[in-house]
Structures are given as C-alpha cells and as structure tokens.
C-alpha positions in Angstrom: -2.9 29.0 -14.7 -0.4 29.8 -11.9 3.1 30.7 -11.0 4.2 31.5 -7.6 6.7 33.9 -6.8 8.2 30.9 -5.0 8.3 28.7 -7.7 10.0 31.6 -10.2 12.8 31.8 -7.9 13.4 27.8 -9.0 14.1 29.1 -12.6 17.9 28.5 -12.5 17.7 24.6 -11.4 17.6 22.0 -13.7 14.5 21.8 -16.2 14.3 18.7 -15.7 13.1 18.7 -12.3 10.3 21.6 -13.4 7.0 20.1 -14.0 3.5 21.4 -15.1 1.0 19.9 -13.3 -2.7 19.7 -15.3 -6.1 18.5 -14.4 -9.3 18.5 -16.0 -13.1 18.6 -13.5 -15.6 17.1 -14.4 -18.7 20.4 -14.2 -20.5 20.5 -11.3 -17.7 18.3 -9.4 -17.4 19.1 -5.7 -14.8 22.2 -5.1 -13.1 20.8 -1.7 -13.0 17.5 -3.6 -11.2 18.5 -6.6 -8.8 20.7 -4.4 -7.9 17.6 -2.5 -7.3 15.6 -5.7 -5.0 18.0 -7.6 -3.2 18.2 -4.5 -2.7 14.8 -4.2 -1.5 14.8 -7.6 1.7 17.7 -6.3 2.5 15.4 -3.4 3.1 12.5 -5.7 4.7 15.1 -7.9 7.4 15.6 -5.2 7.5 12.2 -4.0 8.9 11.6 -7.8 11.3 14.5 -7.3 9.7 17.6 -9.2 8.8 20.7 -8.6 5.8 21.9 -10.3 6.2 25.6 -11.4 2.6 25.8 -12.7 -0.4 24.2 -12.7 -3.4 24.3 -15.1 -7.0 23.6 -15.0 -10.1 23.3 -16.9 -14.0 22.4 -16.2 -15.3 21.1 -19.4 -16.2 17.2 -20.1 -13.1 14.8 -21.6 -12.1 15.8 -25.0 -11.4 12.8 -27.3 -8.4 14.3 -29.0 -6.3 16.3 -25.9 -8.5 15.5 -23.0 -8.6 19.3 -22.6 -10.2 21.7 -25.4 -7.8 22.8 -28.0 -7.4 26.0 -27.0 -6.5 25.5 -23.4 -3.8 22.7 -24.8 -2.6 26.0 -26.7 -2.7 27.8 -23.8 -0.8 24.7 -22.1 1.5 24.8 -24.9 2.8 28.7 -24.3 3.1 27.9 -20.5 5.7 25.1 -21.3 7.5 27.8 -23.7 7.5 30.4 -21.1 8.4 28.5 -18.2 11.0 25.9 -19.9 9.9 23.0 -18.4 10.6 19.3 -20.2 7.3 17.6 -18.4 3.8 17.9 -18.0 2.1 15.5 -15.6 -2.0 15.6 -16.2 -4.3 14.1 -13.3 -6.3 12.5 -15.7 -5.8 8.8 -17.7 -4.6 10.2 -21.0 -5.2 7.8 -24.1 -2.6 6.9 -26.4 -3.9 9.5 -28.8 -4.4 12.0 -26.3 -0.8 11.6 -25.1 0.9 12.0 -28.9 -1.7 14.5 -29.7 -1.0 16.7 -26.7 2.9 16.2 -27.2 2.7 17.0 -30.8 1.6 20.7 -29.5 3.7 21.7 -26.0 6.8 19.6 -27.4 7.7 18.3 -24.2 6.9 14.7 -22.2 3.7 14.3 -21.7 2.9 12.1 -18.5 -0.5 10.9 -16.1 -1.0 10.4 -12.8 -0.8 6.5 -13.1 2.8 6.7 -15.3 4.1 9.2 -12.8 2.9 6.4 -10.0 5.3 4.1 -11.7 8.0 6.4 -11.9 8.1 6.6 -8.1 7.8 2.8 -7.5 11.1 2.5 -9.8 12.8 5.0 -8.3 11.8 3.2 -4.7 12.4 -0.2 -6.0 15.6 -1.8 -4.2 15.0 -5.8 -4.2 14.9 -8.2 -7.1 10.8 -8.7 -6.8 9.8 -5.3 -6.6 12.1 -4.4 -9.9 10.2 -7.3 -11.6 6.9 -5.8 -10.0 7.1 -2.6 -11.3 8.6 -3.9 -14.9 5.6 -5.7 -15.1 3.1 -2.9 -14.5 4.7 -0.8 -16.9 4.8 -3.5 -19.5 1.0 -4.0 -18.7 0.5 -0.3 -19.2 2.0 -0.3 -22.2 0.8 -3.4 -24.1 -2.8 -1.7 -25.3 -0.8 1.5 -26.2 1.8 -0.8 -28.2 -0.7 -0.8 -31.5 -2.2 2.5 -31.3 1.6 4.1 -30.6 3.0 1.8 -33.7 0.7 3.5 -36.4 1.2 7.0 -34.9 4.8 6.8 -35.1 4.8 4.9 -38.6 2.3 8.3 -40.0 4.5 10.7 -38.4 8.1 8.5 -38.7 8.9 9.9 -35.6 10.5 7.7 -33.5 11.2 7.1 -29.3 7.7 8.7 -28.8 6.6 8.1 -25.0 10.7 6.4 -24.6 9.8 3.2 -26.0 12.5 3.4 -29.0 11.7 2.0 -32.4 9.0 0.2 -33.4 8.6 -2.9 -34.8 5.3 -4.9 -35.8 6.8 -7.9 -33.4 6.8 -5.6 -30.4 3.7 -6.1 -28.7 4.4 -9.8 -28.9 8.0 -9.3 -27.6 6.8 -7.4 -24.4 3.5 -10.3 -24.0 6.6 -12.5 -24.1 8.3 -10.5 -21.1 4.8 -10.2 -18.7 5.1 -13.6 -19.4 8.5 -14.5 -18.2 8.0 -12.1 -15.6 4.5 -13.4 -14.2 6.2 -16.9 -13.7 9.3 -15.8 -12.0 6.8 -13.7 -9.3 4.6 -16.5 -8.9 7.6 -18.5 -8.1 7.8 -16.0 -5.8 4.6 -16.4 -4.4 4.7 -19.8 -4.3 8.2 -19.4 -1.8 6.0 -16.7 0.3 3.2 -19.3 1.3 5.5 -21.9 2.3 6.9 -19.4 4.7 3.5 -18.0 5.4 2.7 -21.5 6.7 5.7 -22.3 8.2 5.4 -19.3 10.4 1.4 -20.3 11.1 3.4 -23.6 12.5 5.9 -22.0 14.5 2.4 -20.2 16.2 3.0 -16.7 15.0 -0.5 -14.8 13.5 0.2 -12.6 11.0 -0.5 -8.8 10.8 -0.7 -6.3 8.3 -0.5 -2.7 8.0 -3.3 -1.5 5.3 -4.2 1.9 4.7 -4.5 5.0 1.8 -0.6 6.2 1.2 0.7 8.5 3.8 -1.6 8.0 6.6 1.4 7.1 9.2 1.6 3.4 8.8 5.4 3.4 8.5 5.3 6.1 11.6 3.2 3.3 13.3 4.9 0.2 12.3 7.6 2.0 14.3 5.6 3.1 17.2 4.5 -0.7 18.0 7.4 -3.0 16.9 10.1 -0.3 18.5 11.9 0.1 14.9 13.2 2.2 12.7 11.9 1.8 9.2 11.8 5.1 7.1 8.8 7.0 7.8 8.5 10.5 5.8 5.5 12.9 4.7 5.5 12.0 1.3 3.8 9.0 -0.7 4.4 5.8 -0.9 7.3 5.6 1.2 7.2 1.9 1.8 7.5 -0.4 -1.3 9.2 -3.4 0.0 7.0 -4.9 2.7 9.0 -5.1 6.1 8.3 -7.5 8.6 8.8 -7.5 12.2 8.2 -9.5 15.1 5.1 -7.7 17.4 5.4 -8.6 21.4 2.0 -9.3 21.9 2.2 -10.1 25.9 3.0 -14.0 25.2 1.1 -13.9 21.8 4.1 -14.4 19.4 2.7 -12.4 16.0 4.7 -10.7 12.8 3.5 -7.4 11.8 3.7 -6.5 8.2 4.1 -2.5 6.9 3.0 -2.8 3.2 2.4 -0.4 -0.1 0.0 1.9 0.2 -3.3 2.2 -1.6 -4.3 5.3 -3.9 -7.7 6.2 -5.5 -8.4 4.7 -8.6 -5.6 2.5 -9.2 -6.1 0.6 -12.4 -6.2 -3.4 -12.5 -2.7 -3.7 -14.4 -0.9 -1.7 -11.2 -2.9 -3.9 -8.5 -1.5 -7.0 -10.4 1.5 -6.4 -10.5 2.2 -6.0 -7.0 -0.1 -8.6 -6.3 2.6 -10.9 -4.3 3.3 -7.8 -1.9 -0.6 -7.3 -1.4 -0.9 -10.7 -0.8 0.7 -9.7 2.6 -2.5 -8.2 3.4 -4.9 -10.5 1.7 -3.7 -13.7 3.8 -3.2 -11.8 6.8 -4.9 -12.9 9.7 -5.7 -10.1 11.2 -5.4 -6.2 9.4 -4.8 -2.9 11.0 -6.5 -0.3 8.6 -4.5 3.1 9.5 -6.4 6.4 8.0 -5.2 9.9 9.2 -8.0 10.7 12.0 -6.9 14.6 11.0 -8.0 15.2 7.5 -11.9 16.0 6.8 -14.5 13.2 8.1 -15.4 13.5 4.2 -11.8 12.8 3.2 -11.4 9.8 5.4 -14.2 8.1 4.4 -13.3 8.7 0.8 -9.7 6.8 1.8 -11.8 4.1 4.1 -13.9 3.8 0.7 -11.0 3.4 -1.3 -8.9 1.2 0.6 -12.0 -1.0 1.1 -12.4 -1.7 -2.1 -9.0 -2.7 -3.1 -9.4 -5.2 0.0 -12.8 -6.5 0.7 -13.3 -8.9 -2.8 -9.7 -10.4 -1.7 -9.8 -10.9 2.4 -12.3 -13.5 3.1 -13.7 -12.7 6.2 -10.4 -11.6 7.7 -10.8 -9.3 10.7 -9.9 -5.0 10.3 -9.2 -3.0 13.1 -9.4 0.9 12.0 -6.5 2.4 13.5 -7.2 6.1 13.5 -4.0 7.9 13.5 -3.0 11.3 14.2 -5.2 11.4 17.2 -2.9 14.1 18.9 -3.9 16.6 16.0 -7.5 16.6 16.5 -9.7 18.4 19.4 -10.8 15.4 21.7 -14.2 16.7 22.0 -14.5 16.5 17.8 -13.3 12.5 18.1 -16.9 11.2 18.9 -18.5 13.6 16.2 -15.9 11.9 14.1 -17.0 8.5 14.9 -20.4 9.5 14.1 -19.9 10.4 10.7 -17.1 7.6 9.4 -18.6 4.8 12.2 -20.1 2.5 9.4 -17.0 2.7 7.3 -14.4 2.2 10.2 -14.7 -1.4 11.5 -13.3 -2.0 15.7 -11.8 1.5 16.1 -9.1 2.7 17.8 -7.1 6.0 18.0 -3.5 6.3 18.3 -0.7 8.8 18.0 2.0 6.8 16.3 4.4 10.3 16.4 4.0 10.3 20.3 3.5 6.4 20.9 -0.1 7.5 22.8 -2.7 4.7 22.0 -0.7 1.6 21.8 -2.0 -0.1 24.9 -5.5 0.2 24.2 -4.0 -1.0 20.0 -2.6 -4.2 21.4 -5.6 -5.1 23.4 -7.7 -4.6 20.6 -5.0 -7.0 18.4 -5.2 -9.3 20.9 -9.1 -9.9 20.6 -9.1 -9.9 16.8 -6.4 -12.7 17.0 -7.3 -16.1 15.6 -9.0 -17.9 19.1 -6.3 -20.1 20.9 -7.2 -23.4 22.9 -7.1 -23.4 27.0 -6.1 -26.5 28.6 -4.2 -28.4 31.6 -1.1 -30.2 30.9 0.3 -32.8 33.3 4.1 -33.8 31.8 6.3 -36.5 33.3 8.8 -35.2 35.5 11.5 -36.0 33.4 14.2 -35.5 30.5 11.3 -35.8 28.4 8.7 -34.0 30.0 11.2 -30.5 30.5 12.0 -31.1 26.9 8.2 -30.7 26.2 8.0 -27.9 28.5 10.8 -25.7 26.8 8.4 -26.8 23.2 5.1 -25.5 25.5 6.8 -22.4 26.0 8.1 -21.7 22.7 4.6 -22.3 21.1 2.0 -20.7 23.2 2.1 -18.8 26.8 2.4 -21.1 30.1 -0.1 -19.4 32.7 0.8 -21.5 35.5 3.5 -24.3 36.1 4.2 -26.5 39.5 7.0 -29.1 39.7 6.7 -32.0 42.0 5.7 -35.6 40.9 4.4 -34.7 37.6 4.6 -31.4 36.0 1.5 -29.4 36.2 0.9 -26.2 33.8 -2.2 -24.6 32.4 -1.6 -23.6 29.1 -3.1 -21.6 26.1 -1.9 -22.4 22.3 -3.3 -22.7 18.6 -5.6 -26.3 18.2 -3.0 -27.9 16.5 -0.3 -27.4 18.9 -2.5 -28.6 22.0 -3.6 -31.7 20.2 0.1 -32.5 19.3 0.8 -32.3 23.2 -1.7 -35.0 23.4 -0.6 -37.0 20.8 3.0 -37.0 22.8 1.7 -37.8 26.0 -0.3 -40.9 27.4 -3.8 -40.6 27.3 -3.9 -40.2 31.2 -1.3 -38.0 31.3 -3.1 -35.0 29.7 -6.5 -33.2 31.2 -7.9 -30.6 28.5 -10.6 -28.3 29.2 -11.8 -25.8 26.3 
C-alpha cells in the first residue's frame, strides 16, 4: 500500500476523480513484468480521467470469493475509508461474485481493467458506430453477469448494484434483444464499408493500415507520413474512430488507415465489438505494425506477441512491415542488438522517428515493395479526342513513365491487372503492345 506525498496534496479535488488502483501477481511472476503491467493499468487509469491516490498489491494465487485474501480486502477496505475515494479499479478480471463481494466490504465502485477499458472507449466515442460499438461490448460484458447479479441483488434487495438499475427476470433477454439489434445495424455497417473498400480497390488505391499495441506513436506517425494533424497524445487509446488519409506514394495512389489500438489480453466480447473498425486492418492490403523501438527488447516483443495474435488468425497472408518507432530515443549502436533479440517477431523492419519525421524515406520505399505487384506495359493510343481522353484515365489510374505525341500516342505505363486489360479491351487489338 502507497500514498505519495504528491497524490495527498490532491485531497481537496473531487472524489470522484480519486481512484485505488489494485493488482494481484501470480507468485513467482517476473518483477520487471508485473511493474510494467500495473503501470499500464495507471496510464489507462489517466487516460479515463483519474488520479489514483493509492495502489495495492498482493502475491498469493486468485481467491474465489474477493480475488485477494480476506484480509487484504479488509486492508483495501480501510484505505478507501481513509483516503475517501468512490472507485477502486483492480488489474485483474473480477467475477460477478468477486465484484459484489468485494463492494459489499470497501462500499465504494468496484471496477477491472477491461470495464475501465470501456469507460475510456465511451468517453472517446464521437460517431454513430463507435457509440453502437462500445454499447455492444458492454452489453456483451454484461450478459453472463446478468443471472449471477439477478440472485445477488434479489438475496440482498439491494438494488443498482454495478449501475445496472432494477432487475427483472426478463433482463438478460431484453439486453440479448439489444446485441441483437445492435449486431445488425453494424453489419449494415460493414456491409457499406466493403462496398467502399472495393470501390476504392477500383479507383487503384491499396489500402494501408496502422497496427500496433496502444500508445506506440501510430497517431504521431500517421501524421509524420500523410502531413496531418490527427490528435496524437501520450496516453492510451487515443484513436477510436479510424481516420483515413490519402498517402503520396510517388505515383502509387494508396489510403492510409490510423486505427484502435491493441492491449494485452483483450477478451473476445471487446474484439467483437469493434470488429467493423479492425476490419480496417484485417482487409488491408498491406499493414505497418508500429511498436515503440524504446521500451525493453523484452517489452516489445511482449507487444509484437500481443498484437500478433489479435492479427495473424484474421489477415490472410497480408504483408507487415514492423515500423520501429522512437528510433531517435535509442543509442544507434544498441539498434542492431535490438534487432537481434525481437528479429523473428518483427517482420521487414524499419526504424523511424515519427516526432522528428527521420525515417520516412527509407518507410515509403519499404511500402512501396510490400504493395500489391502492378502490370508494366506499352500503350499506343490514337491520336485523338478519344485517345487523350484515355490518357487523362491512364493517368488517373496508375503512373505514365514515358509519353510521346506524334502519329499515335506512345506511353509506357504501370497499373493494377485489371486496369491494363481494360486499356486493351478499349483499344484495337493492334493498337496495344504489352510486355509483363
């Protein structure tokens, strides 16, 4: 248990703001390791907007009642009396029973890592979908609680437990009936996004993703290469609401995608909610995987690991380019020792410095290669109203590397398949040369 001097001198704001912050480790658990995690858990404290005033730990196996052992939820409870704090956020997945139990002693909200992750996806919802996205997860979080909370509530008659209001036996069918609603209106959605995904495919853009663990710079990076200004702040899960952008490729006309980021050990019901925005990254045709090249080689392989595995069932084949961020911050002699250790996790690396724009270049090159193959061929166009009309069509669908007027209209030209063979199919059969 802890209290810093700084965190005293917070006494006279609002309570409500003033969490506890609790984590069980497993015994025998890496030190370093559970360091990092609980302080993952106060940066997604203050991207919620609280400051934690304490924080409490214990090394012991899961307890089926409090999670923790009695006596430490005791000890809990006197911290919440002396401090006067309203919320206590545990790393751990609490269980229904855990959660009333636990409340039932400190007499204050009791929270987990995963409802505290939905509080910060409300708070950062601003469009229609995403509301509906994060409705959903909650709704999914709470329909296996919905029984166990029911009987609680009926033995103790004590109503609004965990916010939910009163309870009646026809709830849990009332919110199956909402997920329901809900489901079909986003895969309305979805069905909308792949006609635009294909329609862009036809117009000849390839479409890019930003992928990474939450806070490693994509936002800061998305900027960096599409020369914008989307919100980019050291805190998690800044971006919600994918933002697209149009990325100047050197003739190559691609979109470029900053999406959600991932977090160890998010549970099924979150990743399916938001399964239209990751969708942005799982029909991608090409993903840039951003990890901070800063942290611990042991840390970013733990986030490569992570974000892996929320991608690699879902991707088919789709090419990743590691984008190593935060190059500036690391000694360049230590980057190949890097690459030694996190090499077999960090498919076609590159480092970059989104803050100071260093590494782009050598970034676009590599996007470049990863890029679905175009065709190379040469083009001769009748020199005429409808041969400049095709050319302006050329040029607006793939990149024109050489082009003489005279007779005919000469070009040699590189575009996706379909577009060459729909030059063909406008032209004469001698008017077109091709070779691949």
């Amino acid at each position: 248990m802890k209290i810093s001097a700084e965190q005293k001198s917070y006494s006279g704001s609002s309570n409500g703001n003033r969490v506890i912050l609790v984590k069980r480790t497993i015994p025998n658990s890496d030190p370093e390791r559970e360091e990092y995690l609980l302080q993952e858990l106060r940066e997604l404290a203050k991207a919620a907007g609280y400051l934690p005033v304490g924080e409490l730990k214990q090394t012991r196996y899961p307890d089926s009642k409090y999670q923790l052992g009695r006596g430490k939820i005791e000890e809990l409870a006197e911290l919440v009396r002396s401090t006067g704090v309203e919320k206590v956020i545990f790393y751990n997945r609490l269980s229904t029973t855990q959660l009333f139990n636990i409340s039932e002693i400190c007499r204050c909200q009791i929270i987990d890592k995963f409802q505290l992750i939905l509080e910060i996806f409300a708070k950062r919802a601003t469009t229609h979908r995403s509301k509906l996205q994060v409705e959903l997860a909650r709704l999914r979080y709470e329909v296996p609680r919905v029984r166990a909370v029911v009987s609680l509530l009926k033995k103790e008659e004590r109503a609004g437990f965990m916010g939910l209001g009163d309870y009646e036996d026809s709830y849990e069918q009332d919110l199956k009936k909402r997920i329901t609603r809900i489901r079909n209106e986003l895969e309305s959605a979805e069905k909308d996004d792949e006609s635009l995904r294909a329609l862009r495919h036809r117009k000849g853009f390839s479409l890019i993703s930003l992928a990474g663990y939450t806070n490693a710079g994509k936002s800061t990076l998305f900027n960096a290469i599409v020369d914008e200004s989307v919100e980019a702040k050291n805190m998690l899960f800044t971006t919600l609401v994918p933002m697209t952008r149009a990325l100047d490729l050197g003739g190559r006309k691609a979109l470029l995608t900053d999406t959600v980021g991932f977090i160890e050990d998010l549970p099924h019901w979150l990743v399916d909610a938001f399964k239209s925005t990751l969708d942005e990254i799982f029909l991608s045709d090409l993903i840039l995987l951003v990890v901070d090249a800063s942290e611990k080689p042991e840390t970013i392989l733990q986030k490569l690991s992570t974000s892996h595995d929320t991608l690699w069932d879902r991707i088919q084949g789709v090419p990743i380019i590691t984008v190593l961020n935060k190059a500036d911050l690391v000694d360049e002699s230590k980057l190949d020792v890097i690459m030694e250790q996190i090499g077999y996790m960090a498919p076609n690396p590159v480092f970059v410095s989104a803050k100071k724009g260093t590494g782009m270049t050598a970034l676009k090159e590599e996007i470049i290669k990863h890029l679905p193959p175009w065709c190379f061929c040469s083009l001769s166009l009748p020199n005429s109203e409808k041969g400049m009309s095709m050319l302006s069509w050329l040029y607006e669908e793939g990149i024109v590397h050489r082009v003489e007027f005279g007779e005919r209209i000469l070009l040699d030209y590189e575009a996706r398949t379909e577009i060459i063979n729909r030059a063909h199919a406008l032209l004469e059969p001698q008017e077109a040369q091709t070779s691949e």
